[in-house]
C-alpha positions in Angstrom: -29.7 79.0 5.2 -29.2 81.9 7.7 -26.3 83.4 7.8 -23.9 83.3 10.9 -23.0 87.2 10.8 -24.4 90.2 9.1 -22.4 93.0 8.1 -23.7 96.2 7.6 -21.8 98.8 5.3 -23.2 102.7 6.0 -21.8 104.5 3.4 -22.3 108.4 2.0 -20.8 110.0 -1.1 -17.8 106.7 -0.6 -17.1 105.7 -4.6 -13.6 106.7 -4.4 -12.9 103.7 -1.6 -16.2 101.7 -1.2 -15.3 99.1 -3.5 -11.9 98.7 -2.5 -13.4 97.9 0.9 -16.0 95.3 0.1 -13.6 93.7 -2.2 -11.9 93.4 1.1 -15.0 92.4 3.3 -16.1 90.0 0.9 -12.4 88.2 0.1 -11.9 87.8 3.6 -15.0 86.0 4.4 -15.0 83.6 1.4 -11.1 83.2 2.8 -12.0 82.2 5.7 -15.1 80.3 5.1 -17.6 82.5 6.8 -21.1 81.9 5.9 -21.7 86.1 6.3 -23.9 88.4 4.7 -23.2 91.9 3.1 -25.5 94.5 3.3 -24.6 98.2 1.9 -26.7 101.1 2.6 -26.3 104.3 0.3 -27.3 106.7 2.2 -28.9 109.7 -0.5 -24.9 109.4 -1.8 -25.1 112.6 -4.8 -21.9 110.2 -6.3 -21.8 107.0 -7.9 -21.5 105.3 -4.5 -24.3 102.9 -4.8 -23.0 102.1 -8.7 -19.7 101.1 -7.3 -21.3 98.9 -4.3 -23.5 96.9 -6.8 -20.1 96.5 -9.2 -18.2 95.4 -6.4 -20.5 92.8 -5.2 -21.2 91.2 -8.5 -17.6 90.2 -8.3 -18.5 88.0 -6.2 -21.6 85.9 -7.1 -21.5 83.4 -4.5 -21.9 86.0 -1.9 -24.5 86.9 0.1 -24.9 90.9 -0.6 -27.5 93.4 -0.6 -27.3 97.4 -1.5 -30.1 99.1 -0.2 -30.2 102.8 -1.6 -32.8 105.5 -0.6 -32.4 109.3 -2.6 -32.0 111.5 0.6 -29.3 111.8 3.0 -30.5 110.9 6.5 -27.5 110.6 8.6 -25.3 107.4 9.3 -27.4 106.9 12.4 -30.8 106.2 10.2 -28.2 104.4 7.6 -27.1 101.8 10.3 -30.7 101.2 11.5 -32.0 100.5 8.4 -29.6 98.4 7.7 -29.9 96.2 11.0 -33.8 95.9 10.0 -32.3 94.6 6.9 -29.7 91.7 8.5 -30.9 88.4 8.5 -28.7 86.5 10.8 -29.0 86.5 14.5 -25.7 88.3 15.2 -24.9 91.6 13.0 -22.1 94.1 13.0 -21.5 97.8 11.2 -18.2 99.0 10.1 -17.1 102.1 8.8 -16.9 101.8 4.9 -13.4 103.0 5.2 -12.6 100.0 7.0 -10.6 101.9 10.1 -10.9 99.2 11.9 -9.8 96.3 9.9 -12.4 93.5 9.1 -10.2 91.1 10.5 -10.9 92.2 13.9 -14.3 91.0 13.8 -13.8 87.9 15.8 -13.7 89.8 19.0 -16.6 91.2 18.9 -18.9 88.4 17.4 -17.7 85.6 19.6 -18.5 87.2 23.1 -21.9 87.2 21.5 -21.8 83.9 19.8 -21.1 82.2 22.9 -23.2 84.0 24.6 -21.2 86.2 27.2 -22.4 89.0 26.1 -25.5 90.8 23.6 -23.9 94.4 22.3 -20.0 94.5 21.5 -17.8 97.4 20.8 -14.5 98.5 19.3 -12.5 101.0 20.9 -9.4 102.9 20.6 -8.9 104.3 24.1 -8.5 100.8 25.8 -5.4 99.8 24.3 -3.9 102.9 22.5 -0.6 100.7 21.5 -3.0 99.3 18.6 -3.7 102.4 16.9 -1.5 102.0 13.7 -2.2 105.6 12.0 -3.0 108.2 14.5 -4.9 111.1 13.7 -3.2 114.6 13.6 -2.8 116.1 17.0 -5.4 118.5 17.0 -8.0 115.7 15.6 -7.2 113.1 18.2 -7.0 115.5 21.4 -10.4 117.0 20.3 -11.6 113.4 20.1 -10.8 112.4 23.6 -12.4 115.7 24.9 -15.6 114.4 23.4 -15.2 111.1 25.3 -15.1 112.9 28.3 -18.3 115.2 27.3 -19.7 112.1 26.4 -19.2 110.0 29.1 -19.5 112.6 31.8 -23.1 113.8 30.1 -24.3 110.5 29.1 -23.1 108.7 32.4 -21.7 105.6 29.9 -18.9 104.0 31.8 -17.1 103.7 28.5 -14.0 105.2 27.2 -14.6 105.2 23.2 -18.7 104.9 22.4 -17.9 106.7 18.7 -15.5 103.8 17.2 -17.4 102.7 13.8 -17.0 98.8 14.9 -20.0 97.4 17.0 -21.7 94.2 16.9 -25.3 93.5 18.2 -27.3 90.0 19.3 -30.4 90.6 16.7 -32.4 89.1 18.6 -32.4 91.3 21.9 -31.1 94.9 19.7 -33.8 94.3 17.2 -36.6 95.0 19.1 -34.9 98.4 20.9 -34.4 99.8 17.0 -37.7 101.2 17.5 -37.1 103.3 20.2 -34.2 105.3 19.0 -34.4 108.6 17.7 -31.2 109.9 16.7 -29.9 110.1 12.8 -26.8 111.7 12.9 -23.6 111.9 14.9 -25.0 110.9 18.5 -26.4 107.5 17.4 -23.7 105.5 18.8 -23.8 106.8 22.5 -27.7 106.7 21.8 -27.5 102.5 20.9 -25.4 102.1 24.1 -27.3 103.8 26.3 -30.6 102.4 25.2 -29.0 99.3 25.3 -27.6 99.7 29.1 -30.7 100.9 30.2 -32.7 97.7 28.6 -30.3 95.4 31.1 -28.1 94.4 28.1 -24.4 93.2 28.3 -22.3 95.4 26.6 -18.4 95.2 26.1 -16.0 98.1 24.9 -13.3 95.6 23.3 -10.0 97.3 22.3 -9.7 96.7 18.7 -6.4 97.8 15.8 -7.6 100.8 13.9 -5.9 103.1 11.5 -6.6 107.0 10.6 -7.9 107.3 7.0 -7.5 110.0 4.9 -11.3 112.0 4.0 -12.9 111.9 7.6 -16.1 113.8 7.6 -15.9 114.6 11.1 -15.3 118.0 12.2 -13.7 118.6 15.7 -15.8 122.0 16.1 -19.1 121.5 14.4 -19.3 117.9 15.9 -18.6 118.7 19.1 -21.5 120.9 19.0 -23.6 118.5 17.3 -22.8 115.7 20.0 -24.0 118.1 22.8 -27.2 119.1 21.7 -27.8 115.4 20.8 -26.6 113.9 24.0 -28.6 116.9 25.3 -31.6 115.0 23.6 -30.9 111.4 25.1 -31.1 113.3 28.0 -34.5 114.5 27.6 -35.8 111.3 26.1 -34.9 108.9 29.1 -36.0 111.7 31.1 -39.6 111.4 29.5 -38.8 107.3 29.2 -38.8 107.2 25.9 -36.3 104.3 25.8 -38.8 102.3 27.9 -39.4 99.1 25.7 -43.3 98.3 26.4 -43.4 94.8 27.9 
């Protein structure tokens, strides 16, 4: 039987909390009887991340759960797509493998889709900052909202928070727009949502709790570079309409 919801784990060089967190994923939707499916995806981790996924799901052999390992590191972007190919339910969602935005949140962005209100959901901190539990450290968070604003200024995204690692996705119309994306790496999230907006689909930024974790790989400096040249490249593909799905 199909799953209702599909959760897809990217995770890179993660042993030290990845088990912890699908011990969490997986308890909370035995606990509340959610008929959900698990998939990891390792991607090229040089640790024992994929080890400690395959440990931590065989805790719980009733569970649906899938780890899905390939040997070189591609970029979360390319982790999260591949997963998503992967999901079998109609209605998927990635989340951060350090679970900054707790898994219990999940209901408000899977029920706008379930019901049908909308096909592309998304957690954000900037809507409702009285949710943020754990901020980050000054220079961290002010360096992240100037990369909204380079974002949304360069990517014309009417959206406050496009980088949160909490979206959720109505298979059936996202699946077939996986095709056209071309980013790996740090611009992938701004790349889903545009491709998505420009496809006509209905996308909500939903303000969700979220806590700073310890061992971000994000760097304020090189990232922010990064982003630029990337949304520089979204830029040049919808340009040459590249994001054009053929009919």
């Amino acid at each position: 039987m199909k799953p209702d919801v599909s959760i897809v784990v990217p995770a890179f060089n993660e042993q030290d909390r990845l088990g912890d967190s699908i011990n969490t994923i997986l308890a909370y939707l035995a606990l509340n009887g959610v008929k959900g499916e698990l998939i990891v995806v390792d991607d090229g981790s040089g640790d024992a991340t994929a080890a400690i996924a395959e440990s931590a799901c065989a805790k719980f052999p009733d569970a649906d759960t899938k780890v899905i390992r390939y040997a070189e590191n591609r970029g979360k972007g390319f982790a999260v797509k591949t997963g998503l190919l992967a999901v079998s339910a109609d209605v998927a969602l990635f989340s951060d493998a350090d679970l900054s935005t707790p898994i219990g949140e999940i209901n408000k962005l899977i029920d706008p889709i379930t019901v049908g209100d909308y096909d592309v959901t998304f957690g954000s901190r900037a809507l409702d900052r009285s949710l943020i539990g754990t901020h980050q450290p000054w220079r961290r968070e002010q360096g992240g909202r100037v990369m909204n604003l380079i974002i949304k200024t360069m990517s014309g995204l009417p959206f406050y928070d496009t980088q949160c690692g909490f979206k959720a996705f109505n298979m059936t119309k996202f699946r077939p727009l996986l095709d056209l994306m071309t980013i790996d790496r740090f611009g992938f999230d701004v790349e889903f949502l545009f491709v998505a907006k420009r496809n006509d689909l209905r996308l909500a930024e939903i303000p969700v709790r979220w806590n700073d974790v310890e061992g971000s790989k994000v760097s304020v400096v090189r990232d922010t570079r990064r982003m630029i040249s990337e949304l520089n490249q979204i830029r040049r593909n919808a340009k040459k309409r590249v994001y054009e799905r053929p009919n």
